[in-house]
C-alpha positions as CSV (number, residue, x, y, z in Angstrom):
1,X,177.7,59.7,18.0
2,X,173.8,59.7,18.2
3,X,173.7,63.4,18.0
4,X,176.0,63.6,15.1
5,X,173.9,60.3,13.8
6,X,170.3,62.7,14.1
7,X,172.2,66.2,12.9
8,X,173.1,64.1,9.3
9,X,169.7,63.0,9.3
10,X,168.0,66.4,9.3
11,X,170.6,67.8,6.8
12,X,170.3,65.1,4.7
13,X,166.1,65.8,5.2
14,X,166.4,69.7,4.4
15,X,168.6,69.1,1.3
16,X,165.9,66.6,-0.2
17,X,163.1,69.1,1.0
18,X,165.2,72.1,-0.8
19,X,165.1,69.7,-3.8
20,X,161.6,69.2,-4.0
21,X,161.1,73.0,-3.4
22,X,163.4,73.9,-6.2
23,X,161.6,71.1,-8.7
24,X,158.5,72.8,-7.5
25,X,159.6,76.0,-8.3
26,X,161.2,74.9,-11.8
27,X,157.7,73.5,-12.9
28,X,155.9,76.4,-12.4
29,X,158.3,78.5,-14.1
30,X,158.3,76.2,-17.1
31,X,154.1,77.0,-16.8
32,X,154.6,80.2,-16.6
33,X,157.4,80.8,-19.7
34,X,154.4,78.4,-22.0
35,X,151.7,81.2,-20.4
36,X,153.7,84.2,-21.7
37,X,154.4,82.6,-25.1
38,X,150.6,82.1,-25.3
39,X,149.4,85.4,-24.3
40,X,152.0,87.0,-26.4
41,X,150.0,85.8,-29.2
42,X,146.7,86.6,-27.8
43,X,146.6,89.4,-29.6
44,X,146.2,88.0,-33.1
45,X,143.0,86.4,-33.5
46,X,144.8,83.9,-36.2
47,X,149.4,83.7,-36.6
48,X,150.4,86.8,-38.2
49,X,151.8,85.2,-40.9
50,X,152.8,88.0,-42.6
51,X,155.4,89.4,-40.2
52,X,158.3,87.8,-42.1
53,X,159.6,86.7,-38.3
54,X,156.3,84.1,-38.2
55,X,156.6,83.5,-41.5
56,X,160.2,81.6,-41.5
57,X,159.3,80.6,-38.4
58,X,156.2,78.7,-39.5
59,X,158.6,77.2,-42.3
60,X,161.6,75.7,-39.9
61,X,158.3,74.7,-37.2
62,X,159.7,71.2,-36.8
63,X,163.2,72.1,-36.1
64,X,162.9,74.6,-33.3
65,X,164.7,73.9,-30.7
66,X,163.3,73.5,-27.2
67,X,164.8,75.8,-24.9
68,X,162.4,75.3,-21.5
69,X,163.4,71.3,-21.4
70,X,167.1,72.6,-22.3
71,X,166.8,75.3,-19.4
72,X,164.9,73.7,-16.6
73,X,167.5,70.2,-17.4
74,X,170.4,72.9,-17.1
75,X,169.0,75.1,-13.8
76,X,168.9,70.8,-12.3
77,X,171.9,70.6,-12.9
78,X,173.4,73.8,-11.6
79,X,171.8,73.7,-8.5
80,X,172.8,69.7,-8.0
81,X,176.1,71.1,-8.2
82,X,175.7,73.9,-6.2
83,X,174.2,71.7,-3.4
84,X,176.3,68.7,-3.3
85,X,179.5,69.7,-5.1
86,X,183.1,68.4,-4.5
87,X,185.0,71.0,-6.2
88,X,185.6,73.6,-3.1
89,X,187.3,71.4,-1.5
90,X,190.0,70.7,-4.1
91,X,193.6,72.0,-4.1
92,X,194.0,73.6,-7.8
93,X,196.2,70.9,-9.0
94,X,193.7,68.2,-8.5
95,X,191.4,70.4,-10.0
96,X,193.3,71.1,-13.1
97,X,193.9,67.0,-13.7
98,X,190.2,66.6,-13.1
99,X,189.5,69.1,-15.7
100,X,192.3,67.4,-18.2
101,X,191.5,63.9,-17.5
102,X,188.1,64.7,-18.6
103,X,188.7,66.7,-21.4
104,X,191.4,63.3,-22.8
105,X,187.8,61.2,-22.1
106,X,185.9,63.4,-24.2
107,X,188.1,63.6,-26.7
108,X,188.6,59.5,-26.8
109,X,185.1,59.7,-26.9
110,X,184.9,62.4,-30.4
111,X,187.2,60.2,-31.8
112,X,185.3,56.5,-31.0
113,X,182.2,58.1,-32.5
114,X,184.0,59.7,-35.4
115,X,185.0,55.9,-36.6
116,X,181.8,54.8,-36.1
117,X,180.2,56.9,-37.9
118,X,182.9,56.1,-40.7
119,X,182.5,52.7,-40.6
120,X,178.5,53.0,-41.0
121,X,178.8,55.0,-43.9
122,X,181.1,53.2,-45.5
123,X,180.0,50.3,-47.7
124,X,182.8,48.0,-47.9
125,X,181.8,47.2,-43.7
126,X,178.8,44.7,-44.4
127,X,178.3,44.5,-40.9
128,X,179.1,47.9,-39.4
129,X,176.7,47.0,-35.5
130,X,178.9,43.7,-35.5
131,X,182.4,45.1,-36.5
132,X,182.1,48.1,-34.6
133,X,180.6,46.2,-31.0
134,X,183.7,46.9,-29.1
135,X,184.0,51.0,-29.9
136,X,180.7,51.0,-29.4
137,X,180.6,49.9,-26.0
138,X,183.6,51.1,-25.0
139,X,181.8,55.0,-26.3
140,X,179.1,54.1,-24.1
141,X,181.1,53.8,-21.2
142,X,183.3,57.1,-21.4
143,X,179.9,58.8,-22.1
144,X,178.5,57.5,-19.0
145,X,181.6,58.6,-17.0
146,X,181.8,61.9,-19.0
147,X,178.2,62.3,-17.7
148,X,178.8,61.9,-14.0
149,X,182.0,64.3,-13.9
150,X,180.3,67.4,-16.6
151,X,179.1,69.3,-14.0
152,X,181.7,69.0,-11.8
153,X,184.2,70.0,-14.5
154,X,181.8,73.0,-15.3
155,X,182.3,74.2,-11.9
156,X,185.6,74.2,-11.7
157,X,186.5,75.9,-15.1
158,X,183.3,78.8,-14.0
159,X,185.8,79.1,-10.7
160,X,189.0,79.2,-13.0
161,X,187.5,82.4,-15.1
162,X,185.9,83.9,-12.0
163,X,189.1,84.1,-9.9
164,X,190.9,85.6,-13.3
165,X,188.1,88.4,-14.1
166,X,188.3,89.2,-10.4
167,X,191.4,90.0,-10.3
168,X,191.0,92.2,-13.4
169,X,188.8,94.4,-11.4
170,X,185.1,92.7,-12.4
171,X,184.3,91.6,-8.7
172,X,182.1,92.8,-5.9
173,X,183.2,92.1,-2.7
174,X,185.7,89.3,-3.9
175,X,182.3,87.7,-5.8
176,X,182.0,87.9,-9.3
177,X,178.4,89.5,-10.5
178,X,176.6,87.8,-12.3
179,X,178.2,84.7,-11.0
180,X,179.7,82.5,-14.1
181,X,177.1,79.5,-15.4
182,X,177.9,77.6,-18.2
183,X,176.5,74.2,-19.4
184,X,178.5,71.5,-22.0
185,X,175.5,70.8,-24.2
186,X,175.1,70.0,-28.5
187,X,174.3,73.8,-29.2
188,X,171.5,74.2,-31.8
189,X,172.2,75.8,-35.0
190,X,171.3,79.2,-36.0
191,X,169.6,80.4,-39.0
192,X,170.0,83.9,-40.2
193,X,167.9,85.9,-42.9
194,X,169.5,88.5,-44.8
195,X,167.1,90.9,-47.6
196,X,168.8,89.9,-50.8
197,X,169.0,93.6,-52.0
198,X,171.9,94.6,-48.8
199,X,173.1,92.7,-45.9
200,X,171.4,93.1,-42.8
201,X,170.7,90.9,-40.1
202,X,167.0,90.6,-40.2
203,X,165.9,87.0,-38.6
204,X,167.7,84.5,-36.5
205,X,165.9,81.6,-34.8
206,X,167.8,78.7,-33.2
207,X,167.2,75.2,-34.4
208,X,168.0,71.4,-33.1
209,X,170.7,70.3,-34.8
210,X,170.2,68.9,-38.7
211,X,172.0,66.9,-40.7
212,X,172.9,69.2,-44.2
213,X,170.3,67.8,-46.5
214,X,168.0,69.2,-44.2
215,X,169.9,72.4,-43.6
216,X,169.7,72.8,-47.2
217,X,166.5,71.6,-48.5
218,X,165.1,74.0,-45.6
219,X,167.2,77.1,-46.8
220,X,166.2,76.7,-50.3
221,X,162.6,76.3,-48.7
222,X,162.8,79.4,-47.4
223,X,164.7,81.5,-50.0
224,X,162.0,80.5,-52.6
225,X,158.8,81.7,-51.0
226,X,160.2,84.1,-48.8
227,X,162.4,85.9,-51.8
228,X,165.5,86.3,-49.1
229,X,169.1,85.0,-48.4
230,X,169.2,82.6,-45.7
231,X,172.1,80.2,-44.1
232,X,171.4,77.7,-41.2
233,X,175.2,78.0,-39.1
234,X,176.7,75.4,-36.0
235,X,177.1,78.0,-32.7
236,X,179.8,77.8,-30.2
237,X,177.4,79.4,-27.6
238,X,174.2,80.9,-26.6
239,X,174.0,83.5,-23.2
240,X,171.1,81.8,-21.4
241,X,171.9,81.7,-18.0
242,X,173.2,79.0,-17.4
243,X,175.3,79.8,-20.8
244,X,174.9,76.7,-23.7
245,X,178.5,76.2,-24.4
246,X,179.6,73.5,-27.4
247,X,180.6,70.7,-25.9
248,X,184.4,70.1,-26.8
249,X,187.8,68.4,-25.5
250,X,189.8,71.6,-25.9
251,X,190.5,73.1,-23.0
252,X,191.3,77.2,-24.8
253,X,188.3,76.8,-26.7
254,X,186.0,76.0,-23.8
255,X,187.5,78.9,-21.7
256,X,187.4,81.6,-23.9
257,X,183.6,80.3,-24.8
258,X,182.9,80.4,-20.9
259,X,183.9,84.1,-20.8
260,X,182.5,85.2,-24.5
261,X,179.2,84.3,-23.0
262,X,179.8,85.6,-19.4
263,X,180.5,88.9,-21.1
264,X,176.9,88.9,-22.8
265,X,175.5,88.1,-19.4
266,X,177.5,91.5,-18.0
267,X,176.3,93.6,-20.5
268,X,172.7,92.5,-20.1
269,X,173.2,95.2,-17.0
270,X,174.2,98.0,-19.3
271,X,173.2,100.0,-22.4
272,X,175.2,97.3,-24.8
273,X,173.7,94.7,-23.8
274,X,170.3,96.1,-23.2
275,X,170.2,96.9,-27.3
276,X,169.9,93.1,-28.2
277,X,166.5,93.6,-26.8
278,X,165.6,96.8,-29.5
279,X,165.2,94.7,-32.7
280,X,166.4,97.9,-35.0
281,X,169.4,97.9,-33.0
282,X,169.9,94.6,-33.0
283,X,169.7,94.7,-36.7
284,X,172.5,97.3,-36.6
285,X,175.4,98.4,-35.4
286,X,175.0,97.4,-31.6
287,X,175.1,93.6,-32.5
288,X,178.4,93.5,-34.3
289,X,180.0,95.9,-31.5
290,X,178.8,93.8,-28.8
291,X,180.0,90.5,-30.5
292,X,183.2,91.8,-31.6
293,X,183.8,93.0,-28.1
294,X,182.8,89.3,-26.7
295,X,184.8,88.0,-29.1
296,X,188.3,90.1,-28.1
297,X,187.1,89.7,-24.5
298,X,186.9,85.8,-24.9
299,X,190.1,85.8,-26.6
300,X,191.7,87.6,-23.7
301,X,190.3,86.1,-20.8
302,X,191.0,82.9,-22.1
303,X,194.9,83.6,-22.6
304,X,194.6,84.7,-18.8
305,X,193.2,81.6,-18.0
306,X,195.3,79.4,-20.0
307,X,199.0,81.3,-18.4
308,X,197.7,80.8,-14.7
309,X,196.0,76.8,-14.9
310,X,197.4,75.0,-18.2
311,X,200.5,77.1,-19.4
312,X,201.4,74.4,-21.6
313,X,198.5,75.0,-23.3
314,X,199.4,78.8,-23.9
315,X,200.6,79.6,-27.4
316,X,204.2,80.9,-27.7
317,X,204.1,84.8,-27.1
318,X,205.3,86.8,-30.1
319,X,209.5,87.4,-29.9
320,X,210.4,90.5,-28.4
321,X,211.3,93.7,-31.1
322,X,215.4,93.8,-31.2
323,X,214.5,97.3,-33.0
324,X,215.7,95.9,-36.0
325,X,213.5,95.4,-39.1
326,X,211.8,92.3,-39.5
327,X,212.7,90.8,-42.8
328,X,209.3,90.1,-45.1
329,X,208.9,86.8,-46.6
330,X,210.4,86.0,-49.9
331,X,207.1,85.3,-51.2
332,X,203.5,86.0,-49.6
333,X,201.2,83.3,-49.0
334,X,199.7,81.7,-51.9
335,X,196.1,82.5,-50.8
336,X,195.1,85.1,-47.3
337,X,191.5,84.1,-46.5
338,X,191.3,87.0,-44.1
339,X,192.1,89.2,-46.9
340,X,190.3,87.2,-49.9
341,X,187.3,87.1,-47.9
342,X,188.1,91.1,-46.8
343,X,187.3,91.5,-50.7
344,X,185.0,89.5,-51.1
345,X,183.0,91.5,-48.9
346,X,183.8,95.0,-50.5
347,X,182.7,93.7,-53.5
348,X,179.5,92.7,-53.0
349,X,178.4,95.7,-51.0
350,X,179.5,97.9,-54.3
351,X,177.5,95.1,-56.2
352,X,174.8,95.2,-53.9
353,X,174.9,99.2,-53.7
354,X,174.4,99.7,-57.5
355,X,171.0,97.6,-57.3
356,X,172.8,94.4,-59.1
357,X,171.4,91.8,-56.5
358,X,171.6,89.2,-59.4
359,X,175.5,90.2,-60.5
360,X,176.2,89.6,-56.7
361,X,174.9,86.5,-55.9
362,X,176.9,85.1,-59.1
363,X,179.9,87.0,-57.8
364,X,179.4,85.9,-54.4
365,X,179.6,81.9,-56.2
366,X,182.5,82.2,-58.3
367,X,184.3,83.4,-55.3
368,X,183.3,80.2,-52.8
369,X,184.7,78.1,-55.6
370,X,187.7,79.9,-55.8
371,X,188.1,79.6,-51.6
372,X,187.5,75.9,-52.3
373,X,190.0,75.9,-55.2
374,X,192.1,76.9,-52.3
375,X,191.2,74.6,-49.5
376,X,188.1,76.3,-47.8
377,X,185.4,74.7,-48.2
378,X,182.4,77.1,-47.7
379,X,179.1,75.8,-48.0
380,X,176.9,78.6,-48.9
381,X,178.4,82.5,-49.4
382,X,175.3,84.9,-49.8
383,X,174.3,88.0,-47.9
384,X,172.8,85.3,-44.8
385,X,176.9,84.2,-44.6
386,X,178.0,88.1,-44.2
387,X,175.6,89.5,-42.2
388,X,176.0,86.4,-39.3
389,X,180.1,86.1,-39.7
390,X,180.4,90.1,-40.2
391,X,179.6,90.5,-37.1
392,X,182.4,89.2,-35.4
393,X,184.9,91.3,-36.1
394,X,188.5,91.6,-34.4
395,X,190.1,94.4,-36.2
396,X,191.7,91.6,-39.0
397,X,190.3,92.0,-42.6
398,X,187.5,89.3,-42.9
399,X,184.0,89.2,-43.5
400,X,183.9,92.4,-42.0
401,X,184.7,94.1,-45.1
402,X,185.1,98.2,-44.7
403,X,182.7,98.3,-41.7
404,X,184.9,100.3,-39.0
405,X,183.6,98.3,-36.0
406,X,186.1,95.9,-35.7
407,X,189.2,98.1,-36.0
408,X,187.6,100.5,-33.7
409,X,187.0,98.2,-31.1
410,X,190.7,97.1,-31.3
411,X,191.9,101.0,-30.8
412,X,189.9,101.2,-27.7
413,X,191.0,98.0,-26.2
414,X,194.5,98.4,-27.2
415,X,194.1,102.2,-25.5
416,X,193.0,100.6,-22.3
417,X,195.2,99.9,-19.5
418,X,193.0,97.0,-18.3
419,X,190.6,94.8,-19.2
420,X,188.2,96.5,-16.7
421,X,189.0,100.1,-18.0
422,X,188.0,98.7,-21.8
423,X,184.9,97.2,-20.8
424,X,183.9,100.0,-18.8
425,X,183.9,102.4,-22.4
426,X,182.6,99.6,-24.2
427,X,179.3,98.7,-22.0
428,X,177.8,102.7,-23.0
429,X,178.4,102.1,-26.8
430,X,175.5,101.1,-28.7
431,X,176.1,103.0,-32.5
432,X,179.0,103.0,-35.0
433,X,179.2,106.9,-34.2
434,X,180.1,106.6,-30.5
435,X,182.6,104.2,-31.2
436,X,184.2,105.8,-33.6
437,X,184.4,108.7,-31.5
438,X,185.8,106.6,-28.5
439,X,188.4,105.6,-30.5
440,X,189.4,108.7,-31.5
441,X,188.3,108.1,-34.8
């Protein structure tokens, strides 16, 4: 008993020493990301405010978001888990209840501070802190549970996507390289700057979430001295490592994220990935391709994921051909947004094409009040809007417009005979012309 007693002891010793180490080694890489920002800008003797990158950025200074507090809080957290996680020794049932039962807390959780909010904007509640006291604490409480089981439900949905992408042939050894980290979080917004003359996606910088006044009085800051098209958008996730993933109570949506971002982690290794690092092919055609192959990839992964842990979650499969023809509706739907906005799209590039930036932007109006007229309710549609949701394409018409990316992408996934096989041809493409040629085009 003594020896078992003195053995705890020095484990329990090494883990706090590793700790320390670890925090040690977190500060100084926090020191040392501030050093490189600094001497990156050692070469200008003042900003260079007229690169238009540090010119937006100089405008939207005080809503940047902080991405060494976010990433040294997430790497604690990872390695907290890593260290003194329960979740290897859990039978898969218990795990899936854990992850459900957390998911129904979060979601109680949405919905407590969706009413409160309600009730604080509304003025008929004269006393909104009094009349809301009891949601309010019982928010606080689910919060603080939710807080103590995230990382352990992170863990056990990164082991539910690992064990599916290495059986489809993306494992080394049995272990899945990189190794899948994601982290629940409010992801920051994006903005996006377009030229006003074409669509092109020339500037992104994340933000801390805004409320819309802001989100608006800061795009029409920028669009007025800058002479550009710009739109502040909400992300589902960003590819640090660990991955930012929305926080969310549904359990699809938080898989196929998991993956989408695990897939830009991959491709980091290879030619794809390695192009969101050359700014004129980030601008081009190797963005869309690589976020319209996340986005199928996502899609796919998560189904997998969804059929082996929660199959009640798992949408209905398609009914089997009899061979027969398949009888078309009497009437077509009143209003296709895929297909409006496929339009849309075609017609400002021939607007845009001709040199009629003005006639656009007008056309580009009259059709978000006509998707309103219809129940979508788009807050801004300008060249920012196309040049951000264009490229995620999945092969339906949408913001895409004529662009051959996301059809292409289909063909050669739907060519593949595995997952593995697809990714394989994908990783090497980085231009509209290889593609196109992949897929036989």
């Amino acid at each position: 008993m003594l020896t078992t007693s003195v053995s705890a002891k020095w484990l329990s010793l090494a883990l706090r020493g590793l700790r320390w180490l670890i925090r040690i080694a977190l500060r100084g890489l926090r020191w040392a990301l501030l050093l490189a920002v600094m001497l990156g800008l050692l070469r200008y003797s003042t900003l260079p405010l007229w690169e238009p990158w540090t010119a937006v950025a100089v405008l939207a200074k005080d809503y940047q978001f902080d991405y060494v507090s976010w990433e040294l809080g997430a790497l604690v957290a990872k390695v907290n888990q890593t260290l003194y996680g329960l979740h290897p020794f859990m039978a898969e049932a218990e795990q899936v209840q854990t992850v459900r039962d957390y998911m129904a807390d979060l979601g109680r959780a949405q919905a407590l501070e969706a009413d409160i909010n309600r009730q604080y904007a509304d003025p008929t509640v004269s006393d909104p802190v009094t009349t809301t006291a009891e949601a309010r604490a019982e928010r606080d409480g689910l919060r603080e549970s939710l807080r103590e089981r995230q990382s352990l439900v992170e863990a056990i949905l990164e082991g539910q996507i690992a064990t599916i992408l290495v059986e489809e042939g993306f494992g080394w050894g049995g272990q899945l390289l990189p190794p899948i980290a994601a982290r629940f979080t409010r992801v920051p917004n994006l903005l996006i700057v377009s030229p006003r003359d074409q669509i092109r996606f020339d500037i992104s910088i994340n933000l801390d979430p805004m409320p819309v006044d802001a989100i608006t009085e800061l795009e029409d800051t920028i669009d007025e001295q800058q002479d550009v098209s710009s739109l502040i958008v909400p992300l589902g996730g960003i590819a640090l490592y660990p991955s930012m993933v929305l926080e969310t109570a549904s359990i699809p949506f938080a898989l196929e994220t998991v993956a989408h971002e695990w897939l830009h982690h991959y491709l980091f290794f290879y030619p794809l990935g390695l192009a969101y690092f050359d700014a004129e092919a980030f601008a081009g055609e190797a963005r869309i391709i690589n976020e319209t192959t996340a986005n199928i990839f996502g899609k796919a992964v998560g189904r997998l994921a969804l059929g082996r842990y929660y199959p009640d979650l798992l949408p209905p499969p398609a009914p089997p051909s009899t061979g027969e023809a398949v009888p078309t509706p009497a009437e077509p739907p009143a209003f296709d947004f895929g297909k409006e906005m496929d339009s849309t799209r075609r017609g400002v590039d021939a607007l845009l094409a001709e040199g009629k930036v003005d006639e656009a932007e007008a056309y580009m109006e009259a059709r978000r009040e006509d998707f309103a007229a219809n129940g979508y309710l788009i807050r801004k549609l300008n060249q920012a809007y196309f040049a951000f949701y264009g490229g995620y394409q999945s092969g339906a018409p949408g913001a895409g417009g004529e662009d051959p990316i996301g059809p292409a992408v289909r063909a050669v996934y739907d060519a593949s005979p595995s997952l593995y096989d697809w990714i394989t041809v994908m990783r090497t493409i980085t231009t509209r012309e290889a593609l196109l040629r992949a897929a036989g085009e």
